[in-house]
N, C-alpha and C positions, 0 to 999 in steps of 0.2 A: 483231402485227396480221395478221389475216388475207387476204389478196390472192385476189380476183375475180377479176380480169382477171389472167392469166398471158403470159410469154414478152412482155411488151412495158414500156416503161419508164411509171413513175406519176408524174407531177406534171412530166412533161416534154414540148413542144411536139414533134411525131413528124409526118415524112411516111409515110403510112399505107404508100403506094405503094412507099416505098423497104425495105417489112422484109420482102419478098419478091422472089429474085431467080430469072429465068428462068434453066434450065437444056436444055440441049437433048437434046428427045425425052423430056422429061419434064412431070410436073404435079408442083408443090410447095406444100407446105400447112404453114402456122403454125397453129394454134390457138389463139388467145386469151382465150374460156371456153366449158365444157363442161358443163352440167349439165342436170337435168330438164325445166326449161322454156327452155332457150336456149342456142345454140351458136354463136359467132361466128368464122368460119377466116378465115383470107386464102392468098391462090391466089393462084399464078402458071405460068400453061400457056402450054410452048410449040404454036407453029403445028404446027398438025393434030392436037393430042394432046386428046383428047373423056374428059368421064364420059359411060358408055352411058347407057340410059333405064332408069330406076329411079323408085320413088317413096317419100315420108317420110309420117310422122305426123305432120309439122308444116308451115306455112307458109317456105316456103325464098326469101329475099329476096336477088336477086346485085344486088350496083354495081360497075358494071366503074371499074377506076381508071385502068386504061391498055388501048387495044389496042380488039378486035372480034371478037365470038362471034356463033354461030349456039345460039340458047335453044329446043329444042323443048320446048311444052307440051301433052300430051296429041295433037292431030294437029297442032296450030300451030307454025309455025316462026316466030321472032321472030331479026334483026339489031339486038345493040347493041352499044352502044359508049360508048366513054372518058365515064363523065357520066351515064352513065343508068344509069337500075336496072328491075329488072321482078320482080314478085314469082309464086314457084310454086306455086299453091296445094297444101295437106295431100291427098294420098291421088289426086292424078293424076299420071302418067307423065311425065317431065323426062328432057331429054337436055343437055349442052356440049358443042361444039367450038367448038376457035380457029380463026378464021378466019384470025389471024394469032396473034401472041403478043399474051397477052391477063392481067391482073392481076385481081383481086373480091376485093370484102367479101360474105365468105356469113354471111348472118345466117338460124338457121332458130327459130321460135319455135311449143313445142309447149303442148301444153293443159295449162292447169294442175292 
């Protein structure tokens, strides 16, 4: 049978949060699926360690799981944290840093 979702266990109750673990002075990324219309990673950045500002073809959705980021969108700066999410829109500038150490589900969904 063919397996979608990768790198994580199927038909098993899972803390999201625990399958990425910080490392220091680094960013660490699982990927869980990867294809044409949809990409799901989970992150875990330590404090101070940023993705520069860049932008996608697709809509890029973070929920942070644990911790507190600074989200620049285009010229706005957004504070989140452990619980909330905020979504990137496709084809404007996006930046991360951790304000501290900081966990996400990046979910980005492009056009089909």
């Amino acid at each position: 049978m063919e397996q979608f979702i990768k790198n994580i266990e199927l038909s098993k109750v899972l803390d999201l949060e625990s399958l990425v673990t910080y490392q220091e002075g680094q960013v660490i990324s699982r990927t869980l699926a990867q294809g044409k219309n949809l990409s799901l990673t989970l992150f875990a950045f330590d404090k101070g360690e940023e993705i520069s500002s860049h932008s996608s073809s697709g809509d890029a959705m973070v929920y942070l799981l644990d911790g507190e980021a600074d989200i620049t969108i285009g010229e706005d700066v957004f504070n989140v944290k452990k619980g909330e999410t905020i979504v990137m829109p496709a084809g404007i500038s996006h930046a991360l840093l951790a304000k501290e150490q900081f966990k996400m589900l990046l979910v980005v969904v492009f056009k089909p």
